[in-house]
MARVEXVO-258530 format. One record per residue (C-alpha): residue number from 1; residue in one letter; x, y, z. Coordinates in steps of 0.2 Angstrom, whole numbers. Last residue first. Layout:
# MARVEXVO-258530
   seq   type      c1      c2      c3
   NUM      A       X       Y       Z
...
***
This chain:
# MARVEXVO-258530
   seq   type      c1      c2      c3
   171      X      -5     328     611
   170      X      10     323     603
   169      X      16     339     598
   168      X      20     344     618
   167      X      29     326     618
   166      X      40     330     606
   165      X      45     346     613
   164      X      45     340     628
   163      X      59     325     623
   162      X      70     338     615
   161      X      74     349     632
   160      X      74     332     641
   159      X      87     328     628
   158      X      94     346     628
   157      X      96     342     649
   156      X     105     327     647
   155      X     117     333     636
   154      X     122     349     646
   153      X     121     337     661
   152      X     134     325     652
   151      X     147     339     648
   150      X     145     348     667
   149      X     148     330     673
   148      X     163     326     662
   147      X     169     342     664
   146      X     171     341     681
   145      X     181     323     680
   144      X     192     330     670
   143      X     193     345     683
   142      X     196     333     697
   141      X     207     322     686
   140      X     220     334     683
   139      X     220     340     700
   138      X     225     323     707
   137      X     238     325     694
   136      X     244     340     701
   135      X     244     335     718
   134      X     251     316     714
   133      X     267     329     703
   132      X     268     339     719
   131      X     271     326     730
   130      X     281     316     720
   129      X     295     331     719
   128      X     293     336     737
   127      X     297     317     745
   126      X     316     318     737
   125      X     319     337     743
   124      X     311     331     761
   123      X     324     316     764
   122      X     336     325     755
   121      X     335     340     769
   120      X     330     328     782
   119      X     348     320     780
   118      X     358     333     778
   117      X     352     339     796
   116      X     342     354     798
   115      X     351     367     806
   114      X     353     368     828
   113      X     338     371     839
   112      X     341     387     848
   111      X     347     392     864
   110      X     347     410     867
   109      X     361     420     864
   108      X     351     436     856
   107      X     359     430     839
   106      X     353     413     842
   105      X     363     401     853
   104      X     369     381     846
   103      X     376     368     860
   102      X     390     359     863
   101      X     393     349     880
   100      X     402     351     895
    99      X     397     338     910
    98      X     397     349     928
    97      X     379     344     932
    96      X     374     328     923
    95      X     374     322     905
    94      X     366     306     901
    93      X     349     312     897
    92      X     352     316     880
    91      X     351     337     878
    90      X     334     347     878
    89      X     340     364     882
    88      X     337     379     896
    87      X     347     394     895
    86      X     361     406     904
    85      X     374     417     898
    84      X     391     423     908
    83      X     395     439     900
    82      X     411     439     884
    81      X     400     448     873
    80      X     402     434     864
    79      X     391     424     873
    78      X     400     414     889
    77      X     389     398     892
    76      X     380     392     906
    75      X     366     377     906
    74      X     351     370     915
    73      X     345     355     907
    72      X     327     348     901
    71      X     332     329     899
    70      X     332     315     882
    69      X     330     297     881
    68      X     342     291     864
    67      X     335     276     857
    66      X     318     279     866
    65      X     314     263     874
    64      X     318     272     889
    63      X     306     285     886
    62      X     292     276     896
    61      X     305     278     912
    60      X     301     298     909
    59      X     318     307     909
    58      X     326     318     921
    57      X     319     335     923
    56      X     329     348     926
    55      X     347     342     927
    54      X     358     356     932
    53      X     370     368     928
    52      X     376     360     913
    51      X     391     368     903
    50      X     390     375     887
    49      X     401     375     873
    48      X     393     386     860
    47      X     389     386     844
    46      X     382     402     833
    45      X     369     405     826
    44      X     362     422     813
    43      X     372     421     797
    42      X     375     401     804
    41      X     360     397     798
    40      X     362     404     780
    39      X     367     387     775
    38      X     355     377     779
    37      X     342     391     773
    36      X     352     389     756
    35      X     352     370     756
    34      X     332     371     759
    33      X     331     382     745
    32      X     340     372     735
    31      X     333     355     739
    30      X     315     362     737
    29      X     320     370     719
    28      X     327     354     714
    27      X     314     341     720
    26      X     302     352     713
    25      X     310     354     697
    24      X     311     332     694
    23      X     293     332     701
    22      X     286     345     688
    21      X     297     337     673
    20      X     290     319     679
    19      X     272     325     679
    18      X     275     332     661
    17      X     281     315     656
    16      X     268     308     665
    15      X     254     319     653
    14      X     264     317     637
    13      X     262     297     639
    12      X     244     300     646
    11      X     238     310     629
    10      X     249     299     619
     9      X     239     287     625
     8      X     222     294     626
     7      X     228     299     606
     6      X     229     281     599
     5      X     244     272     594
     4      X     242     265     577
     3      X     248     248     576
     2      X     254     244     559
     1      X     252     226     551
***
């Protein structure tokens, strides 16, 4: 006895394979970009060691649970101009006034916050790809579904479209 493998299913087979070819080439055009934008960061940043001025505000006791609490600090660097530069950053509270730590300035030696870690980059490259297959997909059923209803009030309306006609020559 042969099975015979109906079109819906081939239809939804060639459907998720499709889906996987448009998560697979998110995933990589996302991880590129978001690896080249990585790695064009330091085009216009730079890292500099600082050193804190002062504490501006210590941490919140509620942060404490926090795994690493965080302060508004003070600090002085040299830019590379060679002039004395001065900037506000979020740092882990456990520096104090004098404490050196590393830092990364824009082009206008302001602090700015450093590159996207590896980490988020994978992270948001792996969570793109399924993301944009469950969009399209979710799209896919929304005009199904659309044409289901446009099909069954086309149908409904030439049966109340045939149903007057039989009634007008019934009288």
């Amino acid at each position: 006895m042969r099975k015979t493998v109906h079109a819906s299913s081939a239809g939804r087979v060639l459907a998720a394979a499709l889906l996987m070819i448009v998560a697979c080439a998110t995933s990589a055009i996302v991880s590129a970009l978001l690896i080249r934008g990585a790695n064009a960061y330091t085009d216009g940043h730079r890292r500099v060691t600082a050193q804190v001025v002062r504490v501006l505000r210590p941490p919140v006791a509620a942060a404490r649970s926090a795994p690493l609490p965080a302060a508004v600090m003070e600090v002085v660097w040299t830019g590379r101009d060679g002039r004395t530069h001065t900037g506000r950053t979020v740092a882990a509270s456990g520096h104090r006034a004098g404490d050196r730590l590393t830092l990364w300035v824009d082009a206008g030696e302001e602090p700015a916050p450093g590159p996207s870690p590896t980490a988020m980059v994978v992270v948001v490259a792996v969570i793109a790809g399924p993301a944009a297959a469950g969009g399209l997909w979710t799209a896919g059923l929304l005009v199904r579904s659309g044409r289901r209803a446009w099909t069954a009030r086309r149908a409904v309306a030439r049966w109340e479209g045939e149903w007057r006609t039989i009634t007008a020559r019934g009288r």
